[in-house]
KEKE-3310 file (N, C-alpha, C; in steps of 0.2 Angstrom, whole numbers, plus 5000, padded with zeros to 4 digits):
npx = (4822:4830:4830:4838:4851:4853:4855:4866:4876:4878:4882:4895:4902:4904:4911:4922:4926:4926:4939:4948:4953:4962:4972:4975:4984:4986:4990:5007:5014:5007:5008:5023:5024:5020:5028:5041:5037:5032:5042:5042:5045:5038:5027:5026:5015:5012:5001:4989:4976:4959:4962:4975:4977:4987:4990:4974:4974:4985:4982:4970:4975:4984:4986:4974:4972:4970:4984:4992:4986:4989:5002:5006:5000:5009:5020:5022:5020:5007:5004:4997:4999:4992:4988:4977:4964:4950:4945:4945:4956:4965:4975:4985:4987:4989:5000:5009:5011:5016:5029:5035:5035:5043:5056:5059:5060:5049:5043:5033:5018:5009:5020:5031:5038:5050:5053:5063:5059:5065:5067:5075:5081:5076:5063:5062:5057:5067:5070:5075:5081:5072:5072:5063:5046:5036:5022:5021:5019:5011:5005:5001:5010:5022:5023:5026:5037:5047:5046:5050:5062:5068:5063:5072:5084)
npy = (4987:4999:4997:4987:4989:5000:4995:4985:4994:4999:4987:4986:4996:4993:4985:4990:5000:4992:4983:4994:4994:4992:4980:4981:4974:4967:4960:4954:4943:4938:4945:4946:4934:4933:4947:4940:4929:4937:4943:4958:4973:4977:4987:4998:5005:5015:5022:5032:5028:5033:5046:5053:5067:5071:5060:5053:5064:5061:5049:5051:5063:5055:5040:5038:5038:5036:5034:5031:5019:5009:5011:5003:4994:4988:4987:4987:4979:4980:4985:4989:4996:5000:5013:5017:5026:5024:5013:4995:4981:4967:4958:4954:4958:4973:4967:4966:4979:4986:4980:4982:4995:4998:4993:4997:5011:5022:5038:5046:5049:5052:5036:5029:5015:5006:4989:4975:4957:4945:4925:4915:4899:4893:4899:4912:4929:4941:4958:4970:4985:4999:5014:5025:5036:5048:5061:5068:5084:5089:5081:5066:5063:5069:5064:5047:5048:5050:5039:5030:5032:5027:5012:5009:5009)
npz = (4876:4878:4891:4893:4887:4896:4908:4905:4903:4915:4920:4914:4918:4932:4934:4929:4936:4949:4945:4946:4956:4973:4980:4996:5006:5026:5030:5033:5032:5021:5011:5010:5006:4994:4987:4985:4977:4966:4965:4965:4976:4992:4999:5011:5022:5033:5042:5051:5049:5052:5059:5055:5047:5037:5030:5024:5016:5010:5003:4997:4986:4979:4982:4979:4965:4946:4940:4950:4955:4942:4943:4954:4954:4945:4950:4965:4980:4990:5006:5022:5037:5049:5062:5070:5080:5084:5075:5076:5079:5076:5090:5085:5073:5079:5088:5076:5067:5076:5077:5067:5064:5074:5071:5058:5063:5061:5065:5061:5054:5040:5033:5021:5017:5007:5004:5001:5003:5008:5013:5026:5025:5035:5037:5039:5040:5030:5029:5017:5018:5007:5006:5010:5011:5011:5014:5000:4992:4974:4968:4960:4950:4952:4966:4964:4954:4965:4973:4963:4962:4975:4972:4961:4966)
capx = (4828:4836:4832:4845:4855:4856:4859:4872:4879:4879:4888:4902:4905:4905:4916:4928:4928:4932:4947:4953:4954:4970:4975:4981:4987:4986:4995:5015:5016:5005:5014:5030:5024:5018:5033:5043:5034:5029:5049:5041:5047:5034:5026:5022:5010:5013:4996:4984:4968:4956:4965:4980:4975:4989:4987:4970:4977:4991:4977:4966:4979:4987:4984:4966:4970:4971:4990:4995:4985:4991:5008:5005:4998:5014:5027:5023:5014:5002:5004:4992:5001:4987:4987:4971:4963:4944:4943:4944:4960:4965:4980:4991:4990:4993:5009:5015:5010:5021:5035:5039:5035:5050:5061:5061:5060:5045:5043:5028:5014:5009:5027:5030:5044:5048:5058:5063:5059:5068:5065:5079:5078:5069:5055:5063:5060:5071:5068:5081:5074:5075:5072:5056:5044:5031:5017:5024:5016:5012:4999:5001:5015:5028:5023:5030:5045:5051:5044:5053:5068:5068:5063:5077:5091)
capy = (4987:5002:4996:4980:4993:5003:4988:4982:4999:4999:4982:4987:5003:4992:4979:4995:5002:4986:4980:4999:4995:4989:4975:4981:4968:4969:4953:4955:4937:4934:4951:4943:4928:4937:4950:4936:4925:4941:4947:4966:4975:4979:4994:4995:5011:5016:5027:5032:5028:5037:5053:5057:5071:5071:5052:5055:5068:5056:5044:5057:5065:5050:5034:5035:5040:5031:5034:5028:5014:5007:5010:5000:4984:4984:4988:4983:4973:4986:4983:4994:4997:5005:5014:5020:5027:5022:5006:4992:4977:4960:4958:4951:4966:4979:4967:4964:4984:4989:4976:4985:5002:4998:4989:5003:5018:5025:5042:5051:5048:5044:5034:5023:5012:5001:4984:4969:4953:4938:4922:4910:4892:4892:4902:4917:4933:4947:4963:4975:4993:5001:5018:5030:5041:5052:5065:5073:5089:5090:5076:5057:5063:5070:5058:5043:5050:5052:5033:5027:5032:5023:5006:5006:5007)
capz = (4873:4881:4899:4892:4885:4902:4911:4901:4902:4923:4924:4913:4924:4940:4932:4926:4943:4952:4941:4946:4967:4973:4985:5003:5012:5031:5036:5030:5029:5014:5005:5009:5000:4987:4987:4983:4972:4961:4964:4967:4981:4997:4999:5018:5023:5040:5043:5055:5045:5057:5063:5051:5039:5030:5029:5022:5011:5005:5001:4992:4982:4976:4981:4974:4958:4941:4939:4955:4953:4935:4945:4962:4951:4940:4952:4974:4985:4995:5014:5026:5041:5053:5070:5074:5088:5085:5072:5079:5074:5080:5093:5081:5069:5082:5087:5069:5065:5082:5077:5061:5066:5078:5065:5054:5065:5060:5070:5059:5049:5032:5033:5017:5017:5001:5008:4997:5009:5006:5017:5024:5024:5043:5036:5043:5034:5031:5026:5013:5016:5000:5006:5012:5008:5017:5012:4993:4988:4968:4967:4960:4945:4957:4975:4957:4953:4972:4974:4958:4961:4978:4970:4957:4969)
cpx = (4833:4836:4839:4851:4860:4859:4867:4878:4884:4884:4894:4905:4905:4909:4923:4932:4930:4937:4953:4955:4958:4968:4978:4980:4988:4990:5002:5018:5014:5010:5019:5029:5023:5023:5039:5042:5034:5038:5049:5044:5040:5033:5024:5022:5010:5007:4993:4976:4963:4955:4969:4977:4982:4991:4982:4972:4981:4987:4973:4971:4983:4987:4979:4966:4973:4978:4994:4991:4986:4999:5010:5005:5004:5022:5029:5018:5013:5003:5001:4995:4999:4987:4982:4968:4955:4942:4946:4951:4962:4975:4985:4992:4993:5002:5013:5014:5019:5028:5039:5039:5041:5057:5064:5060:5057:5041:5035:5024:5011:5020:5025:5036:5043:5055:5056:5065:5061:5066:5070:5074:5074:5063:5056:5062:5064:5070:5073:5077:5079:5075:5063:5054:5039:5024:5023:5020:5017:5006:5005:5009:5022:5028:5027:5036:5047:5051:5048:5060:5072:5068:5068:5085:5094)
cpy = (4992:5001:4990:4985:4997:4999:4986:4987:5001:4995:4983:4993:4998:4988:4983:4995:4998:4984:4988:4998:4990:4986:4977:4977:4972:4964:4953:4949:4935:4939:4948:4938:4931:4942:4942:4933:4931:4946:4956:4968:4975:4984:4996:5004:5012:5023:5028:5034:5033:5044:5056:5061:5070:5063:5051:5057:5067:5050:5048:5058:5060:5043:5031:5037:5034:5030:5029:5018:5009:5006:5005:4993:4983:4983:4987:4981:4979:4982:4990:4993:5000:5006:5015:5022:5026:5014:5000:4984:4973:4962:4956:4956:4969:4974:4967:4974:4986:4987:4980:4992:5002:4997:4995:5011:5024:5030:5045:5049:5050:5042:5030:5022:5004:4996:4977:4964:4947:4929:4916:4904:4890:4895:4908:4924:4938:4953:4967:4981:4996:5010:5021:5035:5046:5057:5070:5078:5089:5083:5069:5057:5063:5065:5049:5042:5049:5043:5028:5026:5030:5016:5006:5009:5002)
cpz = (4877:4887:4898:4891:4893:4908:4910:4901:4910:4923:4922:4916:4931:4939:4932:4936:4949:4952:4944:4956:4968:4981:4991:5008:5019:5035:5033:5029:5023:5010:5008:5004:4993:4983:4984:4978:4968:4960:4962:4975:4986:4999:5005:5019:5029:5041:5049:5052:5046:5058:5061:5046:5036:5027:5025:5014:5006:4998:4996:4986:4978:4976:4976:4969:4954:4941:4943:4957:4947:4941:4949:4958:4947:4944:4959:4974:4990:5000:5017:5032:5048:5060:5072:5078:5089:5081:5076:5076:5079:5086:5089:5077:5072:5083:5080:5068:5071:5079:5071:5061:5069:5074:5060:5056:5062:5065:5068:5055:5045:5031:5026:5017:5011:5003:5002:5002:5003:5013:5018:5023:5031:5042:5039:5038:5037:5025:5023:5013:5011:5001:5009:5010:5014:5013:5006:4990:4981:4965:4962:4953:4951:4964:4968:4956:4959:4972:4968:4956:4967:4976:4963:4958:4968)
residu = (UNK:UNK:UNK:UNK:UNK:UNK:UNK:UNK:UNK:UNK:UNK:UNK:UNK:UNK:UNK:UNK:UNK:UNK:UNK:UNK:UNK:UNK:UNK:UNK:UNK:UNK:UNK:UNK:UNK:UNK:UNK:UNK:UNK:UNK:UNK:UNK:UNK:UNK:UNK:UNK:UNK:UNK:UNK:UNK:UNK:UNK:UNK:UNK:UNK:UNK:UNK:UNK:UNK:UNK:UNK:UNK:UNK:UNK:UNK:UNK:UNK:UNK:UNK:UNK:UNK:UNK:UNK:UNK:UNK:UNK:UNK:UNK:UNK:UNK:UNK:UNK:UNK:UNK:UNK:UNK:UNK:UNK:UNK:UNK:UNK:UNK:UNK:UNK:UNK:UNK:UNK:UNK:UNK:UNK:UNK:UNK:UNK:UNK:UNK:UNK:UNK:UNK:UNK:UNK:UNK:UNK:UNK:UNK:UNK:UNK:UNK:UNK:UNK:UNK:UNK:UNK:UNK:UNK:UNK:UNK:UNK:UNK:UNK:UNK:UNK:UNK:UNK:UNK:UNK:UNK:UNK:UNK:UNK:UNK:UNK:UNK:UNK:UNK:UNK:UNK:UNK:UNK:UNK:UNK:UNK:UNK:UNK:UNK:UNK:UNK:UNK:UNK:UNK)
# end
């Protein structure tokens, strides 16, 4: 009986901790579709995965917590925007990563930029930048507020 117990006890912790791991999109056409359909803004994440500490840092400190997580799922569509100097990523992402790096003059890393994409009738999208953010000192409460007050311009 307790081995049933304990069991029973593991998969509802690995089911917990699943449902808390968020969606970063890496191709900007699906979270366009999705930004749309779901009528949320775009969270697009300009990192260097690999090599940026305060990148890392940004991720630690706030990304990976519960707060910022409850936040993300009710409020953008995560996009992961990666340069890296050791992982390994297809020729299409670096050009779509470059294209929007350019687009939105992204000079420094952890960059966040929050953009409401819209899509004409030729399937063209277009992007409305709402504003940017970067590495916020005071962990997941204050990096929120700075971030919430971008998306409801």
């Amino acid at each position: 009986m307790k081995k049933i117990i304990l069991t029973f006890t593991f998969l509802i912790c690995g089911f917990i901790a699943q449902s808390q791991e968020l969606k970063w999109h890496t191709d900007v056409s699906i979270a366009t579709d999705l930004s749309i359909k779901e009528n949320k803004p775009m969270f697009l994440f300009f990192t260097g995965s690999d090599w940026c500490g305060w990148c890392i840092r940004l991720q630690k400190e706030v990304f990976k917590t519960p707060e910022f997580v409850k936040w993300a799922s009710n409020n953008v569509i995560l996009v992961e925007l990666d340069f890296p100097r050791k992982n390994e990523q297809t020729e299409a992402i670096k050009a779509q990563n470059a294209q929007l790096q350019q687009q939105l003059q992204v000079r420094g890393y952890p960059t966040v930029w929050f953009v409401n994409a819209t899509k004409t009738a030729d399937a063209k999208v277009n992007l409305k930048a709402l504003g940017s953010t970067g590495y916020v000192a005071g962990g997941p409460q204050v990096w929120l507020e700075s971030a919430n007050q971008i998306i409801k311009k």
